[in-house]
BAFI-3210 file (N, C-alpha, C; in Angstrom, 3 decimals, decimal comma, padded with zeros to 6 digits):
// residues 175
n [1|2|3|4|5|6|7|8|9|10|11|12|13|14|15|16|17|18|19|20|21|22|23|24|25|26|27|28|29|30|31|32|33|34|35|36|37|38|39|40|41|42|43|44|45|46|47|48|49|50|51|52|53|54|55|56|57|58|59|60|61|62|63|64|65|66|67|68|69|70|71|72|73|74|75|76|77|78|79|80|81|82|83|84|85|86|87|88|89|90|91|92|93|94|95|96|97|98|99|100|101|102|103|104|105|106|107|108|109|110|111|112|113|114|115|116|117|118|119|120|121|122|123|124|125|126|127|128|129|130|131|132|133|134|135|136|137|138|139|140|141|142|143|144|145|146|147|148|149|150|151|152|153|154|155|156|157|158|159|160|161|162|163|164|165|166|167|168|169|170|171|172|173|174|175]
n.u [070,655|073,297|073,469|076,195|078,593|079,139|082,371|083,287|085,448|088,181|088,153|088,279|090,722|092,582|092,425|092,824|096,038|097,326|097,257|098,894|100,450|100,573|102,220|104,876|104,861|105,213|107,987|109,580|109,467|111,058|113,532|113,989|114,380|116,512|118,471|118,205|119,409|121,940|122,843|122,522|124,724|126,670|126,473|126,823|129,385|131,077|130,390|129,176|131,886|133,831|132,781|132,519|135,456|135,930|133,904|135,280|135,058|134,563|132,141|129,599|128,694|129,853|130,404|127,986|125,908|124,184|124,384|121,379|121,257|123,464|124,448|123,495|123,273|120,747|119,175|118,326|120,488|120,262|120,813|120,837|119,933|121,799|120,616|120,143|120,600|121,003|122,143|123,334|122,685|120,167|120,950|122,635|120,158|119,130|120,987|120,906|118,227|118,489|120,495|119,404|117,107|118,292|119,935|117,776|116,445|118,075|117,940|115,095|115,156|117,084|115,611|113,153|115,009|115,452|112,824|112,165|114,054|113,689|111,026|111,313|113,467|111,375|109,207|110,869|111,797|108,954|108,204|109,746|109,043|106,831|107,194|108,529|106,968|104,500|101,947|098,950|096,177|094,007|090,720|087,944|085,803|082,403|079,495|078,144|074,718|071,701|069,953|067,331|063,756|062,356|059,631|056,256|054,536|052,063|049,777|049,993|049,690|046,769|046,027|046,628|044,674|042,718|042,821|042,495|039,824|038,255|038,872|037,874|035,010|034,838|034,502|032,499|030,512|030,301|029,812]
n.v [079,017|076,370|073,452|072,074|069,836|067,099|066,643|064,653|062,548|062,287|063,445|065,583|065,657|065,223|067,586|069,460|068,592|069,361|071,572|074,686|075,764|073,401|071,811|072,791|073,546|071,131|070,531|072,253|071,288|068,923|070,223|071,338|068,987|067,570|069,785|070,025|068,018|068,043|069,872|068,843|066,775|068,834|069,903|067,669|066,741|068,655|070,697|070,084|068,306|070,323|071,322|069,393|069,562|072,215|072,209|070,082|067,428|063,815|061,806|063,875|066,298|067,417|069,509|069,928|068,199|066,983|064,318|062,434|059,734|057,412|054,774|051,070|048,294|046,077|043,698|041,108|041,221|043,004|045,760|048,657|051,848|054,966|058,094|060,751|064,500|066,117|068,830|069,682|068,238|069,542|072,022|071,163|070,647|073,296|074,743|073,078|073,812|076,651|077,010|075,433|077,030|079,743|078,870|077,775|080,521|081,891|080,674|081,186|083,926|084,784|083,617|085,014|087,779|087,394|086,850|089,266|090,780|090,023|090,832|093,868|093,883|093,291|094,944|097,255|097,004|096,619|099,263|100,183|099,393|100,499|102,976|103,249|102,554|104,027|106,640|105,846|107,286|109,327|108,719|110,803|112,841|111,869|114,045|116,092|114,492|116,749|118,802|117,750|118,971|121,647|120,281|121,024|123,770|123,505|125,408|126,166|124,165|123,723|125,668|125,037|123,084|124,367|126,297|124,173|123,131|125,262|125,583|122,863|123,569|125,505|124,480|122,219|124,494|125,845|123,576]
n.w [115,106|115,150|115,335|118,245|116,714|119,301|121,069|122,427|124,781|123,682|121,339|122,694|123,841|121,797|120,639|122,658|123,045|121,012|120,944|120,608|123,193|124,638|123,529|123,532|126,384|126,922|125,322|127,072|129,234|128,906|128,217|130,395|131,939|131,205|132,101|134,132|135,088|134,056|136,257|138,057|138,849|138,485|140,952|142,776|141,907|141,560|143,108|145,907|146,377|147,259|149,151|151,177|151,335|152,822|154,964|156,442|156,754|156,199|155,488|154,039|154,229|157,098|159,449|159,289|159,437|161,735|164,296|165,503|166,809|166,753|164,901|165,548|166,741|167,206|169,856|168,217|166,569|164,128|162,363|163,256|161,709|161,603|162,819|161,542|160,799|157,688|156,785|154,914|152,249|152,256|151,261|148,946|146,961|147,403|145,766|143,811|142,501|142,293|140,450|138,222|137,647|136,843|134,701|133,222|132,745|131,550|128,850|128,163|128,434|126,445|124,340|123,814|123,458|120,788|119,800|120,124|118,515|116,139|115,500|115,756|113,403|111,236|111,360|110,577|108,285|107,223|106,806|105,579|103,373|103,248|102,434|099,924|098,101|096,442|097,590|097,621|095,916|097,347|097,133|095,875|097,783|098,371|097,141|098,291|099,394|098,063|100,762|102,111|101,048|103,443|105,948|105,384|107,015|109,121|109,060|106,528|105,159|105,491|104,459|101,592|101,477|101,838|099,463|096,923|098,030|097,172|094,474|093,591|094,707|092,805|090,550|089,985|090,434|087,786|086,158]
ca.u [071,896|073,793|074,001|077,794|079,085|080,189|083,708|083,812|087,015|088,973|088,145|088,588|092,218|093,564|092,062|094,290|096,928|097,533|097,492|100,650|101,026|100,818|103,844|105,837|105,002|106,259|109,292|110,343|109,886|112,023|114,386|114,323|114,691|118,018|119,452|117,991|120,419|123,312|123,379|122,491|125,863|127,799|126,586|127,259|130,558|131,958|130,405|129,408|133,190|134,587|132,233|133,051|136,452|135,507|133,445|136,626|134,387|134,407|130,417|128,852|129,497|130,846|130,044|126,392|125,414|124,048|124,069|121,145|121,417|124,375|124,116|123,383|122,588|119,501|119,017|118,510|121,642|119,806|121,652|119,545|120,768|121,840|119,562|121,214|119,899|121,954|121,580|124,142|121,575|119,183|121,780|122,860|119,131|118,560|121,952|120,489|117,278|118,605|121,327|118,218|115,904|119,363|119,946|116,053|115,919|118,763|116,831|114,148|115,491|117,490|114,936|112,276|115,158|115,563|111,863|111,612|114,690|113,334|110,007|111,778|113,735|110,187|108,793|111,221|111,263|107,654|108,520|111,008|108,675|106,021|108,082|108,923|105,490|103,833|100,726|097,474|095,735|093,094|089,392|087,412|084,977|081,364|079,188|076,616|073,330|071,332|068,784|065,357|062,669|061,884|058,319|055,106|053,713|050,512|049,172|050,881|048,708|045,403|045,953|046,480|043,204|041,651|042,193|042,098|038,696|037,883|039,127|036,659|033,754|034,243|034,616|031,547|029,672|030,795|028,941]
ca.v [078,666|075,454|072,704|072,207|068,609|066,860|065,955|063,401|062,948|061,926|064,468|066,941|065,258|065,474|069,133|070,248|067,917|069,396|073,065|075,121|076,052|072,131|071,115|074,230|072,792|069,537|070,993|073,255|069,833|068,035|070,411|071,688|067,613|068,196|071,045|069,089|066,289|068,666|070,714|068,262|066,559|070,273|070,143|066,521|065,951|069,589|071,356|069,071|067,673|071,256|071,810|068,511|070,028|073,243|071,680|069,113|066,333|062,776|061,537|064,168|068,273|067,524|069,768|070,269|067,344|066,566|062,919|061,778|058,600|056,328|053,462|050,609|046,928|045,902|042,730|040,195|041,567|043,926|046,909|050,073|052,926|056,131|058,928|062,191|065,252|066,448|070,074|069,182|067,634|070,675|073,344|070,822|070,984|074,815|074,972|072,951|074,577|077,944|077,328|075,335|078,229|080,756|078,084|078,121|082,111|082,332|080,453|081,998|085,460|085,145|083,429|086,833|088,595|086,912|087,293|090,586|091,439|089,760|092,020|095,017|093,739|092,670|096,190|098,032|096,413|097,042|100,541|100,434|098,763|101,203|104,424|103,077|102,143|105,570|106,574|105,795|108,526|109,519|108,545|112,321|112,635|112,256|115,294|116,013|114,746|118,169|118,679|117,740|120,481|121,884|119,882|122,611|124,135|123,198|126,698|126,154|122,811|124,163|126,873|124,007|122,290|125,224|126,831|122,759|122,681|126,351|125,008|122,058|124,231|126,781|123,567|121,970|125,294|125,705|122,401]
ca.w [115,778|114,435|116,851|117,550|117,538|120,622|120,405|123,115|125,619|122,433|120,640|123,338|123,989|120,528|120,438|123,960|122,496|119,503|120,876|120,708|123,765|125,351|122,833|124,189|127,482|127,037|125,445|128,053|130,604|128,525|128,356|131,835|132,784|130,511|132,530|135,968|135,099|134,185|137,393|139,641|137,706|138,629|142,206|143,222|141,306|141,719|144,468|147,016|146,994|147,499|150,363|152,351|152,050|153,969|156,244|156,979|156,899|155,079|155,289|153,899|154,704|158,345|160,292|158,525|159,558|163,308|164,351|166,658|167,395|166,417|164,347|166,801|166,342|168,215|170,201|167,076|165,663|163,429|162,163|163,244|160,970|162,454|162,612|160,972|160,010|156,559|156,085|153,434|151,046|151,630|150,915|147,703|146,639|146,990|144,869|142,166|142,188|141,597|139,398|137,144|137,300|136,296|133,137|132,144|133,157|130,885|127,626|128,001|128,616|124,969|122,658|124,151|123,030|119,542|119,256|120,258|117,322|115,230|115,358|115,213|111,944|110,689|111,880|110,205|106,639|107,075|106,922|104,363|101,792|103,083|102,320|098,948|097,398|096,326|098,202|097,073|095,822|097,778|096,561|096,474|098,675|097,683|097,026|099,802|098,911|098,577|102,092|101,705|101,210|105,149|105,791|105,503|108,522|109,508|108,432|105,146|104,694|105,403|103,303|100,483|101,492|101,821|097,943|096,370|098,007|096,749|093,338|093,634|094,532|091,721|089,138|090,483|090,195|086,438|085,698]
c.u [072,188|074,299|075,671|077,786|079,850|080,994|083,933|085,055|087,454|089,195|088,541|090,283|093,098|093,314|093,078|095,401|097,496|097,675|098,674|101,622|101,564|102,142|104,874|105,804|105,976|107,848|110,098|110,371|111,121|113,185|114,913|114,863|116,367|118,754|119,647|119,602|122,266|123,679|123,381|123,986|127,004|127,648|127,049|128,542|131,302|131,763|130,809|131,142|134,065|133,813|132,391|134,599|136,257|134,963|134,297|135,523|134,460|133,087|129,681|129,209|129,870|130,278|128,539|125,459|125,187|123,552|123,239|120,805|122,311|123,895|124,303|123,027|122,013|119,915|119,283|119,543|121,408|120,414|120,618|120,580|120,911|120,765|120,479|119,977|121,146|121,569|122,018|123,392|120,491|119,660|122,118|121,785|118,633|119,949|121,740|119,355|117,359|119,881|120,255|117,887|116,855|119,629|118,676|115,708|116,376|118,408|115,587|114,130|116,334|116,731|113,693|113,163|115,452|114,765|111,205|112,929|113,932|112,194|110,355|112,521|112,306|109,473|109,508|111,856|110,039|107,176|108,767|109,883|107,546|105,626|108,186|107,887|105,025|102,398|099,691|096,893|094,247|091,400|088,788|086,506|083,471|080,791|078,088|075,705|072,812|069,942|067,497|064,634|062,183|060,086|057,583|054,637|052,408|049,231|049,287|049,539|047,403|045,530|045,910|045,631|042,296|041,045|041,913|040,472|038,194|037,708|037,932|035,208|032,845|034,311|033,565|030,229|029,166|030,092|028,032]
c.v [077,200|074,526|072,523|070,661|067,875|066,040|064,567|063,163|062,473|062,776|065,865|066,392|065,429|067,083|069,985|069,538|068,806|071,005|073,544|075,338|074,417|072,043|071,919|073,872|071,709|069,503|071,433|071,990|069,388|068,880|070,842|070,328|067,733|068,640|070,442|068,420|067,310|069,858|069,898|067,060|067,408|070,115|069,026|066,015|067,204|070,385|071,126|068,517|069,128|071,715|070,701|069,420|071,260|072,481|070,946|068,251|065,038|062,293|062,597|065,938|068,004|068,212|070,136|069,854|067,222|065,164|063,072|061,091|057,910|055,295|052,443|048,962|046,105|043,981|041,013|040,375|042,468|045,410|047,995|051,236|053,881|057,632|060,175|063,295|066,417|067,867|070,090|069,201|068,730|071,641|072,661|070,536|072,236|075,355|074,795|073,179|075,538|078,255|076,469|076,481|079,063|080,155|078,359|079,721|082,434|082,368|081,373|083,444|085,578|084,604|084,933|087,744|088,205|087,474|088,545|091,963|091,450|090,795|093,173|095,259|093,857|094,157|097,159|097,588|096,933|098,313|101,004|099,899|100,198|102,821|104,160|103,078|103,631|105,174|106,160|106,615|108,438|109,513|109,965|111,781|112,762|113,348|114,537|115,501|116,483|117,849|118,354|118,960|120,338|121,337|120,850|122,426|123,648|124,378|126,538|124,703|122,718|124,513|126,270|123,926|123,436|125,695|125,276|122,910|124,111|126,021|123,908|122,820|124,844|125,518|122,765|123,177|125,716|124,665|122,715]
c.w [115,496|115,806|116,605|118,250|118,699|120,547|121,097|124,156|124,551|122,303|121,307|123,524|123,323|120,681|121,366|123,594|121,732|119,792|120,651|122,127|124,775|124,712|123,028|125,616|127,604|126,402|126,022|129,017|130,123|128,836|129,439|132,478|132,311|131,657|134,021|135,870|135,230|135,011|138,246|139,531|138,476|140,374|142,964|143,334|141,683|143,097|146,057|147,822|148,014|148,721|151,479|152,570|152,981|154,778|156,963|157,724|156,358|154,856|155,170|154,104|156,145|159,509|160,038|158,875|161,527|163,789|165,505|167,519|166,130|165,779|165,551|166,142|167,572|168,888|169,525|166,620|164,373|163,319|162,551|162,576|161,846|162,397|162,637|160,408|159,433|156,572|154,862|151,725|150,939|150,390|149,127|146,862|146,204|145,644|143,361|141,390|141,759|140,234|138,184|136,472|136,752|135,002|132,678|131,726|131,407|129,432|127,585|127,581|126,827|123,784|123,211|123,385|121,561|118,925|119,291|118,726|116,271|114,574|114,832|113,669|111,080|110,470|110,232|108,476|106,153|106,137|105,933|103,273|101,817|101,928|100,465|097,592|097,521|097,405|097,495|097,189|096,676|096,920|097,133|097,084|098,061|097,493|098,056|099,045|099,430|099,957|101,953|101,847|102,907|104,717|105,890|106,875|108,471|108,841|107,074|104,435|104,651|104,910|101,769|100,251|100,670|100,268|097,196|096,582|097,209|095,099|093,007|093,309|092,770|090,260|089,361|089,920|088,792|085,548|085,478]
res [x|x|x|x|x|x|x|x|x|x|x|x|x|x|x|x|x|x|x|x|x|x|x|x|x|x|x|x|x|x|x|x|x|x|x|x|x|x|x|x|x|x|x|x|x|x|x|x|x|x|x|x|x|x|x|x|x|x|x|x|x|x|x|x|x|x|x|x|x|x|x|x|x|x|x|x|x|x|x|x|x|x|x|x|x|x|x|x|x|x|x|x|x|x|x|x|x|x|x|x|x|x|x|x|x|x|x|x|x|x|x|x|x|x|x|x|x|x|x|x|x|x|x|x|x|x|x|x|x|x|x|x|x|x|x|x|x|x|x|x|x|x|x|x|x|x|x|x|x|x|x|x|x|x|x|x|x|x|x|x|x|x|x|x|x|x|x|x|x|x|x|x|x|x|x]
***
């Protein structure tokens, strides 16, 4: 067994680096950061506005929003901010979360089906060259080896001994 060299964290870094599926990773970030930018873009600039108007609000969705406590300025003259809670900003969050994931779904869902044409083109060429090319003739089949001789019985093997030594005797006697 062949010792195996140790790569080192380097060596192990370039090695997961360099895989396919990491650089398919870091592509799909990038481009998911992409799509981030241009929904959260669609929901800010287009949505958002059209939902203050329903709500008939100006700071924010209107009625979405529940103030509780007033902006106030403390003792020192210190502004204390108001304390709000936006549902606004959730609802314009879950908006641009799912219209993301419906853009990425959407990539995804047509290069699968690209690569799943593609196959079937690939497949069926396959086919076509297969069909076209004569068969290859079949190599015959060997001939049986013939069975070995059935081993002798035990009876069968004395009976050998027996005339060999008989044979012996009478060539012995002959002397």
């Amino acid at each position: 067994m062949a010792k195996e060299k140790k790569k080192g964290f380097f060596g192990e870094f370039k090695e997961f680096i360099t895989r396919g599926n990491v650089l398919d990773m870091a592509v799909g970030i990038i481009v998911g950061g992409a799509f981030t930018a241009i929904i959260t873009a669609l929901v800010s600039g287009i949505l958002t506005p059209l939902l203050q108007m329903i709500g008939a609000g100006d700071d924010g969705f209107g009625a979405l929003q529940i103030v509780l406590r007033e902006a106030t300025t403390n003792a020192a003259g210190a502004e204390v901010p108001a304390v709000v809670l936006d549902f606004g900003i959730v609802i314009s969050a879950i908006v641009t979360f799912l219209l993301t994931a419906l853009m990425l779904f959407t990539i995804v869902y047509t290069i699968n089906h690209i690569h799943a044409h593609a196959e079937k083109i690939k497949a069926k060429k396959a086919e076509e060259k297969a069909a076209a090319e004569p068969a290859p003739e079949p190599e015959p089949a060997p001939e049986p080896e013939p069975a070995p001789a059935p081993a002798p019985t035990t009876e069968e093997l004395l009976a050998e001994i027996r005339d060999l030594l008989k044979a012996q005797q009478n060539n012995e006697t002959k002397e």
